[in-house]
N, C-alpha and C positions, 0 to 999 in steps of 0.2 A: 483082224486086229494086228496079226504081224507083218503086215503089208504096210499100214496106217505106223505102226510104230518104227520099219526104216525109214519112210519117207522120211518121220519127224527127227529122224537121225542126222540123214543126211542134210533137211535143209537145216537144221541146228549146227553142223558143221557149217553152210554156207555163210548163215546168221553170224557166228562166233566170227570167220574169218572176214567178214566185213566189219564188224565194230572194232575186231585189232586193224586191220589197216587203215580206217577214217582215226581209229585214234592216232597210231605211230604218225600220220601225215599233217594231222592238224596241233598236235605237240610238236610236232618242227616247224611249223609255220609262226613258232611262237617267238619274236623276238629274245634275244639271249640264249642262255646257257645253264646247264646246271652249278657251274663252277662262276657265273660272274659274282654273287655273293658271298662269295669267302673275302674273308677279309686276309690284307697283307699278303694275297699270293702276284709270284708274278706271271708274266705274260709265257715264260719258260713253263713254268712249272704248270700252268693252266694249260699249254697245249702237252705237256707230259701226260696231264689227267685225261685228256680226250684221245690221246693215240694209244693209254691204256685199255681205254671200255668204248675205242673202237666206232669213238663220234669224227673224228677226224675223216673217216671213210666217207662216200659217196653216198648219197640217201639213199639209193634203192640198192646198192651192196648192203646198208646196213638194214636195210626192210627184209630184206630175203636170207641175209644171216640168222635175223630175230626170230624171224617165221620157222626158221627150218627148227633152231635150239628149241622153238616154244611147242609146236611139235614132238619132242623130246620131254616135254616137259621142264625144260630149264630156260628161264625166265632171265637166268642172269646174275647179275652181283649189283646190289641197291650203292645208288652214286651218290646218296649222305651216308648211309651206315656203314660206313667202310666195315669188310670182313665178314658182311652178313647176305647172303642170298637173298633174292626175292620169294622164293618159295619158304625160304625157313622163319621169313615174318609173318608170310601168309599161314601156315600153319600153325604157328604159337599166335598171332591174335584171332585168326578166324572163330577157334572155341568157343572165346569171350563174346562176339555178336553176336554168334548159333545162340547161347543160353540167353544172354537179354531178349532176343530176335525169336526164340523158340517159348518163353514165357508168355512175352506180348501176344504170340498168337494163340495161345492158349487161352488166356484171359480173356482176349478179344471174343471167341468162340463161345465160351463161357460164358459168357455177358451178353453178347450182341442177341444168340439166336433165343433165350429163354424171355429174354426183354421184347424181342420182336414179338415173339408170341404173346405174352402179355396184352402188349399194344394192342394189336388183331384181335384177339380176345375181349377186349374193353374197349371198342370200338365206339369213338364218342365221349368218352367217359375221362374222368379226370385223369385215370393211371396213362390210360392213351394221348392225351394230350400233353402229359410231362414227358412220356419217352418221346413223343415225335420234338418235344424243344429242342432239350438235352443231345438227341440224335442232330438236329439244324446244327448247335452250336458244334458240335463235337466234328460235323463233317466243314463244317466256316472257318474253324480254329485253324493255324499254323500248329505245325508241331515244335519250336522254336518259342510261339507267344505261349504256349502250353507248359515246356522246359522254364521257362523263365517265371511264371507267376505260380510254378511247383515250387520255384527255388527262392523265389522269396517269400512263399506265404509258411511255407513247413520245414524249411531250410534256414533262414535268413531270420525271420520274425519269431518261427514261434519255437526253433529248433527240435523239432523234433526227427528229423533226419538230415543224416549227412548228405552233403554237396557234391562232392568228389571222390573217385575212387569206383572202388568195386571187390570193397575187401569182406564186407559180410552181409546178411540177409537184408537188410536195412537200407544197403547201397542201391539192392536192384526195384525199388519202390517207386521212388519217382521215375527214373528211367523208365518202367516198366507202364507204368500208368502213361507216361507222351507219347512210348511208341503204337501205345495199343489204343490210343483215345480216338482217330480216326477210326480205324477198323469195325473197331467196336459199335460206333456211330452209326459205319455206315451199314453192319450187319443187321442192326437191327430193325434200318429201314427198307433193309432188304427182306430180312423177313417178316416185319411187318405187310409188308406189300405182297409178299409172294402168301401168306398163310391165308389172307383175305381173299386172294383169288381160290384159294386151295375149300375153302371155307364154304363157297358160292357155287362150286360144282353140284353136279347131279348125283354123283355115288356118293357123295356125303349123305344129303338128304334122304336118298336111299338107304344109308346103314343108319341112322336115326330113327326112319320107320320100322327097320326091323328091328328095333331095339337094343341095339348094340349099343353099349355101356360109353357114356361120356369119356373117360377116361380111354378107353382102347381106343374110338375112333380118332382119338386127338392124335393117341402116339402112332397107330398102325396105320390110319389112313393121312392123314392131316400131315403130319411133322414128315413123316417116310417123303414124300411128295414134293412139301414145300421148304427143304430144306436142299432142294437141288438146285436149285439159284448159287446159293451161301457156297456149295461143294464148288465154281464154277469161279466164286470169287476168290478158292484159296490161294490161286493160284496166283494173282494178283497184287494178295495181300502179303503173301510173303514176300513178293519183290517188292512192295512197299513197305516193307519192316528190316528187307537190305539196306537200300536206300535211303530210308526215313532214319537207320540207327546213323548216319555220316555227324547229321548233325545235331540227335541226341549224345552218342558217344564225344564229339567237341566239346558240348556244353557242361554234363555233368563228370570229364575227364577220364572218361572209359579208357581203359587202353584193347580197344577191340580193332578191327581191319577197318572200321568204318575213320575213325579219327587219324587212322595211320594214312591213309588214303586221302585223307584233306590237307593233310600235314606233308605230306608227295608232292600234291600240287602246288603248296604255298613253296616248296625248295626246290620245283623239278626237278625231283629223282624221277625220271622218264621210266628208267627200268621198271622201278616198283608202280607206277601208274598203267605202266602196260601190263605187267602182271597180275594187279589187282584188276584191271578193267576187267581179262581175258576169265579169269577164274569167276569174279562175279557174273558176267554176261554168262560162262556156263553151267554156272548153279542157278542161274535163275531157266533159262532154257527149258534143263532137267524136271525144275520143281512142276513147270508149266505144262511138259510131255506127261509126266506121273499125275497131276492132279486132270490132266485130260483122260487117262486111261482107268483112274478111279471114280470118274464121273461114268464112264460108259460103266461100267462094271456096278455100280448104284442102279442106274438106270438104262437097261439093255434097249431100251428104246431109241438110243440114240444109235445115230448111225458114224462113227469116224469116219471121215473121207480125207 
């Protein structure tokens, strides 16, 4: 195990520092500047801004500056928010997605594997038939065409929740429901799939003969088993509930890292794009090492290599 967990250390290190350098080179390959849309500055004052924060420099001077500071941990100073760090955005909005981002996969869990089993369960049968739609549609859907017919069917039409913000219980509803509507989806055809095979084994049928109680066999043999798939996707799904909050957080006006982050690119702030990249690319890494090392730890049967 502690062999398998440096490895995943080190190429996580390699990992990280290849997504910061394709980033830093293909943001410079991008015609313009962070400074050509300001309005009324001049051509003085726009090269003052770039011999401050050090664009003026050589490309690979300024690649091997960033790498070294980012090492450090300091990411730099955000080239719209004058006077504000990259790290001290990322840590006052990161909270805001963790909790959207950390409910949706609750729910989603919540939902996905009790429903899967159903399904399995009523195999054939009407209840089986509505999860497996519901599950088509849910994994067909955009999360964007999901945001938008939340926002106008319960928001717009019938108002009974607010659009914007994220100021009380009420706010995190709809958001909550498009980010976890995938997952939830596809949990469930995962477990549906996976409890069916779990369902057809031979020590099933065997503890049936011995008369072990419907109920136990479900939870101790059946669900312990066939919920090892679901443990495999967590890891997955959380980097899709990163990613997937960019353009929940846009639509319903979140102020979480995921909107700040889109709102970097529409202004290139380079700093904060490299920043946000580098910290996202290593939480998600992390979450994918630890739900690897929970997965063997569930089921010792697996072998890390």
């Amino acid at each position: 195990m502690l062999k398998y967990v440096v490895k995943r250390i080190m190429l996580a290190i390699v990992t990280i520092w290849a997504v910061a350098t394709l980033t830093f080179f293909l943001m410079n390959m991008v015609p313009g500047g962070p400074f050509l849309s300001e309005k009324a500055i001049s051509p003085q004052a726009t090269a003052a801004l770039e011999a401050k924060y050090g664009l003026d420099k050589p490309l690979l001077q300024r690649y091997f500056t960033y790498m070294t500071d980012a090492v450090r941990g300091d990411f730099g100073d955000s080239l719209k928010q004058r006077g504000r760090t990259v790290m001290s955005i990322i840590t006052m909005k990161f909270p805001v997605s963790a909790r959207v981002g950390g409910i949706s996969v609750f729910v989603a869990l919540c939902l996905g594997i009790p429903l899967g089993c159903i399904a399995a369960l009523k195999r054939g049968k009407f209840l089986d038939s509505l999860i497996s739609v519901l599950s088509t549609c849910g994994i067909a859907v955009p999360s964007f065409v999901v945001c938008t017919l939340l926002m106008y069917t319960l928001g717009v039409n019938l108002k009974l929740l607010p659009t914007m913000g994220l100021t009380s219980w009420k706010h995190y509803i709809m958001p909550v429901i498009a980010l976890s509507f995938y997952p939830t989806a596809y949990i469930m055809r995962l477990m549906r799939s996976s409890m069916l095979d779990v369902l057809g084994q031979d020590y099933m049928r065997t503890a049936k003969a011995k008369g072990v109680a419907g109920f136990w066999i479900l939870f101790k043999h059946a669900m312990r088993n066939a919920i090892l798939p679901v443990v495999t996707y967590v890891g997955p799904m959380l980097a899709y509930t990163v990613t997937g909050s960019f353009v929940v957080e846009k639509i319903f006006v979140i102020p979480g890292l995921g909107g700040e982050f889109i709102g970097a690119i529409g202004g290139r702030d380079y700093t904060l794009i490299m920043g946000t990249t580098i910290f996202l690319a290593t939480l998600i890494i992390i979450m994918n090492v630890v739900v690897d090392i929970v997965y063997k730890l569930v089921d010792p049967r697996i072998n890390l290599k």
